[in-house]
Structure formats: structure tokens, C-alpha cells
C-alpha positions as CSV (number, residue, x, y, z in Angstrom):
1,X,36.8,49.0,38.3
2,X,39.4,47.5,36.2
3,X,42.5,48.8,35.0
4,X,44.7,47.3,32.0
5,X,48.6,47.9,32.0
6,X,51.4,46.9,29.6
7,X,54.0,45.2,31.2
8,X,57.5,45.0,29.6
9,X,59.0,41.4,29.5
10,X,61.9,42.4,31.3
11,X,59.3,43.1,34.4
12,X,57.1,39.9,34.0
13,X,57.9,38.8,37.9
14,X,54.4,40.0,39.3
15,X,52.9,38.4,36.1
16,X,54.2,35.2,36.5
17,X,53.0,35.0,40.4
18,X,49.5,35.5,39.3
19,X,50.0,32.7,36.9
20,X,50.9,30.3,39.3
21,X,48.7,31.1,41.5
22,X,45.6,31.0,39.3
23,X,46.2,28.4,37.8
24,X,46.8,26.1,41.6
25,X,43.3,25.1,42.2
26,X,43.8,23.3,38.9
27,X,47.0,21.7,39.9
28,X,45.4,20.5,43.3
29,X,42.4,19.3,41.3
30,X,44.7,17.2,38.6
31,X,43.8,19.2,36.0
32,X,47.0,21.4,35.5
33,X,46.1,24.7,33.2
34,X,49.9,24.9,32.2
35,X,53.1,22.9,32.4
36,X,54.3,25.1,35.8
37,X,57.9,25.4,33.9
38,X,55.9,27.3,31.3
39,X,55.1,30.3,33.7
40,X,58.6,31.2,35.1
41,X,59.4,34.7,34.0
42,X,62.0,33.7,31.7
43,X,60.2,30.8,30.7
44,X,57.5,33.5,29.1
45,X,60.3,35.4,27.7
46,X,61.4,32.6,25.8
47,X,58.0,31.9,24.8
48,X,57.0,34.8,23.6
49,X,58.5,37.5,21.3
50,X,59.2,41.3,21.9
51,X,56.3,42.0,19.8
52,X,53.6,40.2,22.2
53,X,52.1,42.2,24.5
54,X,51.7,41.3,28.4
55,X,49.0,43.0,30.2
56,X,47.9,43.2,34.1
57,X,44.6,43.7,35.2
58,X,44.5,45.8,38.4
59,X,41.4,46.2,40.7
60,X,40.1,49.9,42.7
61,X,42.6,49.4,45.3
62,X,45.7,49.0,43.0
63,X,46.1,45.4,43.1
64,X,47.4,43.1,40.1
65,X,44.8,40.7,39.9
66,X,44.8,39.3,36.5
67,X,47.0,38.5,33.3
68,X,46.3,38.9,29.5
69,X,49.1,38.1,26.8
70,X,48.1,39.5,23.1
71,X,50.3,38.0,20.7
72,X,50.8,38.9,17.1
73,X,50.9,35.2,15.7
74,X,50.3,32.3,17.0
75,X,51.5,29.1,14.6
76,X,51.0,26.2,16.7
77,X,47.6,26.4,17.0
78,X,47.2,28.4,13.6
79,X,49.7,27.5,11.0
80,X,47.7,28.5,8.0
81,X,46.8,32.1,9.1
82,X,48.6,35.1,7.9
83,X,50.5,37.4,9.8
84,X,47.9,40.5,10.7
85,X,44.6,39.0,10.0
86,X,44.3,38.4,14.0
87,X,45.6,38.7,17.1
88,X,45.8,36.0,19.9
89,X,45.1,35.8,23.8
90,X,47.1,33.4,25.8
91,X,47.6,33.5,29.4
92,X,44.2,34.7,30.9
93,X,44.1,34.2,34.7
94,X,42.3,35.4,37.1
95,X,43.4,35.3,41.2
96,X,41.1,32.6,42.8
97,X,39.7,35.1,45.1
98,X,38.2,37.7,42.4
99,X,37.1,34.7,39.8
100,X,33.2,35.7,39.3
101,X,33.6,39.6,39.1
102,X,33.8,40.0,35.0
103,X,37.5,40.3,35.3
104,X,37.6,37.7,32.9
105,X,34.5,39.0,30.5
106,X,36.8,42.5,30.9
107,X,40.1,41.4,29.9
108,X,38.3,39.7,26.7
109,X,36.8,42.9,26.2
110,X,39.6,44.7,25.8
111,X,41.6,42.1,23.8
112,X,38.0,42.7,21.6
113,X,39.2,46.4,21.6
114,X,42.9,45.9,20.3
115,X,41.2,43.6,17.4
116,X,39.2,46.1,16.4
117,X,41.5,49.3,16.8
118,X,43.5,47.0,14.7
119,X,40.8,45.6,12.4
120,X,41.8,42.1,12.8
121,X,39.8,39.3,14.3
122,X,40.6,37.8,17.6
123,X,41.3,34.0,18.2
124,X,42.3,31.7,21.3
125,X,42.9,28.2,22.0
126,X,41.1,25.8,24.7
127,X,41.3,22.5,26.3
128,X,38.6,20.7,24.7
129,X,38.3,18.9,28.2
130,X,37.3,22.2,29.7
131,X,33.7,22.8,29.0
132,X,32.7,25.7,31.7
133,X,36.2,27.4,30.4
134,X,34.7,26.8,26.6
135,X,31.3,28.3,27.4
136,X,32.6,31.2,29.0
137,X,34.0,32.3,25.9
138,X,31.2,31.6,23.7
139,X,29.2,33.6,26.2
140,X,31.7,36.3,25.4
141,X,31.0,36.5,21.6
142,X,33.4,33.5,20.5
143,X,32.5,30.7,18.0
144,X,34.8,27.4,18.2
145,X,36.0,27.6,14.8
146,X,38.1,24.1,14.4
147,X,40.4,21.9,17.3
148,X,43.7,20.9,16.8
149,X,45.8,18.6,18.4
150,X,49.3,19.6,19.8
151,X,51.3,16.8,21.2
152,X,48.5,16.0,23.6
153,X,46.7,18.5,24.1
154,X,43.2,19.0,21.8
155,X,42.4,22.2,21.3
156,X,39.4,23.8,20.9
157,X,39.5,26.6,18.4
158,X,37.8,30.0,18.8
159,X,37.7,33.1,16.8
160,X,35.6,36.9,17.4
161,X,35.4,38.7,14.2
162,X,36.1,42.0,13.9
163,X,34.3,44.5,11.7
164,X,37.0,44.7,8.7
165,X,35.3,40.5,8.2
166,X,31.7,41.7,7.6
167,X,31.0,39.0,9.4
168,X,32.8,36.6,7.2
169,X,35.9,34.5,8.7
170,X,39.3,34.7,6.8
171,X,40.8,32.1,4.4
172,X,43.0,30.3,6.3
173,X,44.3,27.0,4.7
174,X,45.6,24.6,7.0
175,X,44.7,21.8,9.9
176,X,43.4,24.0,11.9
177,X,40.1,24.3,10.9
178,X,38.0,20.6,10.7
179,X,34.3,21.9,10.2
């Protein structure tokens, strides 16, 4: 069992630890998730407004186990949307030690449930590089919409629609969207 708590940025201490230490067998590996600078608690202050919403995911026995950030617009990665139309996850981790328990699939489920309370699709960004991370959502009812480079980092697109879309994807002019 999974539980899914808002955390207030002024409290993003615990947060920030599970960060860092998801994202370490990447960094040991070469293959860095995140600048580590980027996951300081102030750091994610400064990178995200009041409106975005942090979220925990805590197992049965009341540990935080996992991190989900919602955020209410996202325009590096999608210049050309407008405001509403979606909302967008950054930060998913997972501790090492619980990967391959559906903590993931869950967290993505209930971003899934915020798009729809909200009627608004639901988009994210990927390393293009990172095929087993871009399969797992496409197993998860995401379709790579577009990349999108950012300094160096190509990005691979994704977007769930939500049932206000009847199954049709937004207008969004701009670079985002190649094909």
C-alpha cells in the first residue's frame, strides 16, 4: 500500500534526501539523473513555484519512499502550451531498494488522477538516452509527443490525455512538438 502526501516547500528536507539518493546509482553509473545542485531543498524552492505541488509516497510501515512534483506549467520543455491545458510531473524517484514494486506505475496513476479531476492532460519530459525510463512510461499510457533540446539535454516528449481531449491532443504551437 501506497500513500500520497502533500508536502509544503518550506518542509522539502525528507524530499530532497530521497532525491539524492535515488538518483546515486545513476551518478555511480555516469549517467547522472539531475545536476545534484538541482536537488538541495532550496534549490527546488527556487525551481519551482508556490503553485507546484510536491508529493511523498509512503509505504505500510510509514516510510517516505518516493517523490512526485506536479507543476502547473512547465515552459522549458513546453513553450507553446497554455496555462491549464495540462499539468506536469518532474521529480519522480523511487528509493533503490523498493524500485520494481509499482511505486512508480502508482505515483503516475495518481498524477493521471489530478489530470483528470482537473480535466487537463498530463505531460513529462525524458532523456532521450534513457530507453527502459521511456518505455516505462509508454507502458503507463504515455505517447512521446515531440523532443526538445535544452542546452544539452534532448528530451523526449510525453503526454496522457485526459477525457476533456476526446482523445484529441491540444493545439500547441511551438518547438516542442517535431512529428
Amino acid at each position: 500500500m501506497l500513500s500520497i502526501r502533500p508536502v509544503f516547500p518550506s518542509r522539502l528536507e525528507r524530499f530532497s534526501e530521497i532525491l539524492v539518493e535515488a538518483s546515486a546509482p545513476f551518478v555511480q553509473a555516469g549517467k547522472p539523473m539531475w545536476p545534484a545542485s538541482s536537488l538541495t531543498p532550496d534549490a527546488l524552492r527556487e525551481q519551482y513555484g508556490e503553485a507546484d505541488e510536491f508529493y511523498l509516497g509512503r509505504d505500510a510501515s510509514g516510510q517516505d519512499v518516493a517523490t512526485l512534483i506536479l507543476q502547473l506549467e512547465d515552459t522549458v520543455y513546453w513553450p507553446g502550451a497554455t496555462q491549464g491545458e495540462a499539468l506536469y510531473v518532474h521529480k519522480l524517484a523511487v528509493l533503490p531498494e523498493f524500485a520494481g514494486q509499482g511505486i512508480g506505475k502508482r505515483l503516475l496513476d495518481f498524477a493521471w488522477s489530478q489530470a483528470l479531476t482537473r480535466r487537463c492532460v498530463l505531460r513529462l519530459d525524458c532523456d532521450t538516452q534513457r530507453s527502459a525510463l521511456c518505455a516505462f512510461y509508454t507502458r503507463n499510457g504515455f505517447e512521446q509527443v515531440g523532443e526538445r533540446l535544452v542546452g544539452d539535454y534532448q528530451a523526449a516528449l510525453f503526454e496522457r490525455l485526459a477525457d476533456r481531449t476526446n482523445g484529441q491532443r491540444p493545439s500547441v504551437n511551438g518547438p516542442a512538438f517535431e512529428g
